[in-house]
C-alpha atoms as an extended CHARMM CRD file, in Angstrom:
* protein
*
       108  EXT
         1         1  UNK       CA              0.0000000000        0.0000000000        0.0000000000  PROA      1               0.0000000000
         2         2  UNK       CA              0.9500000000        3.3810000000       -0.9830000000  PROA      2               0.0000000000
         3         3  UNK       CA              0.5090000000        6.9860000000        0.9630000000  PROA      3               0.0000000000
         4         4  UNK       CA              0.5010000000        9.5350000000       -1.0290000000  PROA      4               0.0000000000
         5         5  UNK       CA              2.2320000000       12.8820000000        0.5090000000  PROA      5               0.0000000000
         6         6  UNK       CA              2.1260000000       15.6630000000       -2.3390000000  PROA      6               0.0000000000
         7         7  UNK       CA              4.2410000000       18.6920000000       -0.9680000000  PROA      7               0.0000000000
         8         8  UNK       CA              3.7930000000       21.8090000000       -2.4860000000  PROA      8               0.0000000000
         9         9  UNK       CA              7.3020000000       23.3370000000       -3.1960000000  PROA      9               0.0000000000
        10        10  UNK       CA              8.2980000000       26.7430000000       -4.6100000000  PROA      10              0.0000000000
        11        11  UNK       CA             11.8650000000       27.0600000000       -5.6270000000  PROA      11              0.0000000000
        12        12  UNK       CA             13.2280000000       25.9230000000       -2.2620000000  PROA      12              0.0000000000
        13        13  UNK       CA             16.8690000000       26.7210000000       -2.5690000000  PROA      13              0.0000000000
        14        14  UNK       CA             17.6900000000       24.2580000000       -0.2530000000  PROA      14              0.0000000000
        15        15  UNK       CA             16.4360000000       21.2590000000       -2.1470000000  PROA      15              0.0000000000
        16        16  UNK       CA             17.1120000000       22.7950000000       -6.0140000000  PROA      16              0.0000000000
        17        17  UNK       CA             20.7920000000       21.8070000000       -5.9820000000  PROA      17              0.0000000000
        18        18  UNK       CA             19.6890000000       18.0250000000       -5.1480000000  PROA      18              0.0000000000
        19        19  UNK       CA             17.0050000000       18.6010000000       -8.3600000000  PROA      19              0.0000000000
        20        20  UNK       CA             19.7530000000       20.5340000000      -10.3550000000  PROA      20              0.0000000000
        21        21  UNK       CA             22.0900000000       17.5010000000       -9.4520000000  PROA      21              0.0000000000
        22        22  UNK       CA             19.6050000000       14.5320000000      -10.3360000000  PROA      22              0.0000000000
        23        23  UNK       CA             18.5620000000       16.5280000000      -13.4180000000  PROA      23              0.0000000000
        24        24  UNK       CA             21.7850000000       18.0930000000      -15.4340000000  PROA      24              0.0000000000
        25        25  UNK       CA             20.6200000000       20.6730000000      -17.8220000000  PROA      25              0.0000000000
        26        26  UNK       CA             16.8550000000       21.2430000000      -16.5050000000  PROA      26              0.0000000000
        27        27  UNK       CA             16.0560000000       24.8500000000      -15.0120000000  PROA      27              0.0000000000
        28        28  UNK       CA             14.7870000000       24.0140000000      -11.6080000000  PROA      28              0.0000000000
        29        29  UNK       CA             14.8560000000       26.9100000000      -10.5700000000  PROA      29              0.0000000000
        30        30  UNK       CA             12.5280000000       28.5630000000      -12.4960000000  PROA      30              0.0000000000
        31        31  UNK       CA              9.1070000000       28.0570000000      -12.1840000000  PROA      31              0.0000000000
        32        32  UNK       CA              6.7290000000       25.9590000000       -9.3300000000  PROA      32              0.0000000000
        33        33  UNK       CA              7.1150000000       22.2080000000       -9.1980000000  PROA      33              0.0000000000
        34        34  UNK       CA              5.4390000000       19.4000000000       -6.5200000000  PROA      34              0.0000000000
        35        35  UNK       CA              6.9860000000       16.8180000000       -5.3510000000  PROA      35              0.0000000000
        36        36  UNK       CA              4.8320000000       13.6870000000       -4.8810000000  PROA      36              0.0000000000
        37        37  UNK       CA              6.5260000000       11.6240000000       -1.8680000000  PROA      37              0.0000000000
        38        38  UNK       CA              5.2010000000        7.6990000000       -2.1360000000  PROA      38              0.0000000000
        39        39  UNK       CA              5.4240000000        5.9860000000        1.2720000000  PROA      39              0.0000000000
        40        40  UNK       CA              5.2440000000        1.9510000000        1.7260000000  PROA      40              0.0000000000
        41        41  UNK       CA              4.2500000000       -0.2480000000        5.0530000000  PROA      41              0.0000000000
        42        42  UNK       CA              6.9630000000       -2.8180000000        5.3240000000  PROA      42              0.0000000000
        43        43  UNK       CA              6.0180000000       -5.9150000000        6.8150000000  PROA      43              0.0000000000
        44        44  UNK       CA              9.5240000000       -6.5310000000        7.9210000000  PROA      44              0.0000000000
        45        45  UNK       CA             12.2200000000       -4.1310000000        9.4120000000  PROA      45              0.0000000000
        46        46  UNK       CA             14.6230000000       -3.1220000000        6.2900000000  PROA      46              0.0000000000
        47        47  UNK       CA             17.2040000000       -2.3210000000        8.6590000000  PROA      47              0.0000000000
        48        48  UNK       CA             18.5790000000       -5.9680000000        8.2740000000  PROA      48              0.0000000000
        49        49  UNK       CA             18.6570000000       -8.9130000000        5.5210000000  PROA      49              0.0000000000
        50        50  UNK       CA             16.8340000000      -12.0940000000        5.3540000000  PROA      50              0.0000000000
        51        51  UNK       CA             15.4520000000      -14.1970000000        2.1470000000  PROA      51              0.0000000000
        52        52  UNK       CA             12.1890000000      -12.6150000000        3.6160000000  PROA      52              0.0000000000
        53        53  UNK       CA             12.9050000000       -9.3670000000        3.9020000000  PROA      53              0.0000000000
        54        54  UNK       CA             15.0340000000       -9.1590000000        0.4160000000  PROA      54              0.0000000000
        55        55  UNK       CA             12.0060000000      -10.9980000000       -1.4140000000  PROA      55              0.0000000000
        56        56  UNK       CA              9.8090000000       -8.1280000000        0.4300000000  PROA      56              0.0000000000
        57        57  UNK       CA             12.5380000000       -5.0360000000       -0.9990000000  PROA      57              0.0000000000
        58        58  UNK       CA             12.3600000000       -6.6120000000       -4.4950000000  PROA      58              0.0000000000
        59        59  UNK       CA              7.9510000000       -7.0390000000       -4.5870000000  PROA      59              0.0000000000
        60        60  UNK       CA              8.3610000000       -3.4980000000       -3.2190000000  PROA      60              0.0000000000
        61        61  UNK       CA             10.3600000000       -1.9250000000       -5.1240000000  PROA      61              0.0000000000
        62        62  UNK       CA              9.0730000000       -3.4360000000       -8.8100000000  PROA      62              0.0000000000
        63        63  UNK       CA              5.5860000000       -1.7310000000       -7.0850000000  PROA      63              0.0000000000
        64        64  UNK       CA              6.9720000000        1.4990000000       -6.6390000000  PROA      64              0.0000000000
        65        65  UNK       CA              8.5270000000        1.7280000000      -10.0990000000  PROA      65              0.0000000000
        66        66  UNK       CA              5.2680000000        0.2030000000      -11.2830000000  PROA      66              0.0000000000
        67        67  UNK       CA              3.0440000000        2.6700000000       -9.3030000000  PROA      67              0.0000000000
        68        68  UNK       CA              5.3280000000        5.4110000000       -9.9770000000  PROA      68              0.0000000000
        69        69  UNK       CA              5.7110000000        4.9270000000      -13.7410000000  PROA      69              0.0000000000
        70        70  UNK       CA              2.0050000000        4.6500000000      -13.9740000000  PROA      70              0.0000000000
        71        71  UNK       CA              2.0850000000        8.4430000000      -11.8280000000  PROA      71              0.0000000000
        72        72  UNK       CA              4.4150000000        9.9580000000      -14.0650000000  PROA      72              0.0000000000
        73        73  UNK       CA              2.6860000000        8.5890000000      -17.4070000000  PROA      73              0.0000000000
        74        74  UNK       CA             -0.7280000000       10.3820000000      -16.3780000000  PROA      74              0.0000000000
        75        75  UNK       CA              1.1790000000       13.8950000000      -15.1900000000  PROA      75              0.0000000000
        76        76  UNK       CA              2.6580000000       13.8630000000      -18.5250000000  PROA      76              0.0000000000
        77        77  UNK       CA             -0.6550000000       13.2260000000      -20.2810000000  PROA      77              0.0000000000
        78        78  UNK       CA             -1.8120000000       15.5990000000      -18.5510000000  PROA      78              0.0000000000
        79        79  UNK       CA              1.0130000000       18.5710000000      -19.9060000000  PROA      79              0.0000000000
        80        80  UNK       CA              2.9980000000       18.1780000000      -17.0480000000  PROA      80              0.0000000000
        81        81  UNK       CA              6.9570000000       17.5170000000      -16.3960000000  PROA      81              0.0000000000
        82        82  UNK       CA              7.4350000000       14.1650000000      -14.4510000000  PROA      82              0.0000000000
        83        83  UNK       CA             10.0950000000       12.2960000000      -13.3920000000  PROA      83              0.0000000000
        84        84  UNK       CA             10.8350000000        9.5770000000      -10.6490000000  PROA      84              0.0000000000
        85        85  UNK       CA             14.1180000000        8.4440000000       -9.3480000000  PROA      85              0.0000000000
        86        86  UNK       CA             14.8490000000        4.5250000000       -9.1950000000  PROA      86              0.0000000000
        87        87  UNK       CA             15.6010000000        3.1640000000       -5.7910000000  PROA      87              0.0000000000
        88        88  UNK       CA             17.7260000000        1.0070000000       -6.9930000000  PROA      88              0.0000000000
        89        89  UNK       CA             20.2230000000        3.4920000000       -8.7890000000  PROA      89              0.0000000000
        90        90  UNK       CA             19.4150000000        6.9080000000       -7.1910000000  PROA      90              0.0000000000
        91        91  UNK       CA             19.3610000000        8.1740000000      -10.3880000000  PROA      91              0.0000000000
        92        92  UNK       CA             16.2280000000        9.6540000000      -12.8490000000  PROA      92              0.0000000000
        93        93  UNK       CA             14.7510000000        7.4700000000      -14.8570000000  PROA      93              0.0000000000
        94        94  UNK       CA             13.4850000000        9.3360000000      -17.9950000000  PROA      94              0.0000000000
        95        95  UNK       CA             15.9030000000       12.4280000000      -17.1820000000  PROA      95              0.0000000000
        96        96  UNK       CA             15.9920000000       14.0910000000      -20.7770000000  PROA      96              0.0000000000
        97        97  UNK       CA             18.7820000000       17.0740000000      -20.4120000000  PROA      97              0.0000000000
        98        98  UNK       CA             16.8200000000       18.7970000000      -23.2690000000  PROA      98              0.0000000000
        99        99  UNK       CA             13.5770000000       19.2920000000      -21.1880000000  PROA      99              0.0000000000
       100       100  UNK       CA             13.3570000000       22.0530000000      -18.9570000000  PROA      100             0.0000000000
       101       101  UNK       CA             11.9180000000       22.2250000000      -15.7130000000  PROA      101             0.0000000000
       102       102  UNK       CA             10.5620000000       25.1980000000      -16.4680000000  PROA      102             0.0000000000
       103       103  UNK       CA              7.5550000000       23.4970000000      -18.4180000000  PROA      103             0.0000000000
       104       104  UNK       CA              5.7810000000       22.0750000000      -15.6090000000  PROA      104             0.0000000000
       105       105  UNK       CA              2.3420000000       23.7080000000      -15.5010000000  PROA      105             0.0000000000
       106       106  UNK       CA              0.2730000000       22.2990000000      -17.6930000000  PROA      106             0.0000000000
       107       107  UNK       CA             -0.3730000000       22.7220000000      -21.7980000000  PROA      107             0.0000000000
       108       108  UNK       CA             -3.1450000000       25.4260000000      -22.6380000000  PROA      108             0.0000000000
């Protein structure tokens, strides 16, 4: 199960050198952008490593690139810039350096 946490952010210096990092050649910092945060319930603690608890990581994580692939798909139908970052990698996964961040509101 997913909970959903979108936080409204507006060019948080703070946090726009992490986006500038994870997303070479975008301008983050101009114009608004949300991030969605997507929280799971483990059944096990992830602090430490089993068969169990690495078979629950793996179902968890194919969800989450699942569910967020499926998030990002319907903000860019929608006109809007979307991107998620892989758990596995840390790193974007449809990053396109020629896309700015400053075409996030949606198309009129």
């Amino acid at each position: 199960m997913f909970y959903l946490t979108p936080l409204g952010i507006y060019n948080p210096s703070y946090i726009m050198v992490d986006f500038m990092d994870l997303f070479p050649g975008s301008d983050v910092m101009r114009g608004d952008f949300t991030i969605i945060s997507l929280c799971q319930k483990t059944e096990n603690d992830m602090t430490s490593w089993s068969h169990e608890i690495e078979e629950e990581r793996e179902a968890l994580m194919a969800l989450y690139v699942e569910t967020a692939e499926e998030l990002c798909s319907a903000l860019r139908n929608a006109g809007f810039w979307a991107d998620f970052v892989d758990p596995s990698s840390g790193k974007p996964v449809r990053h396109d350096p020629v896309l700015s961040l400053g075409h996030i509101s949606p198309s009129n």
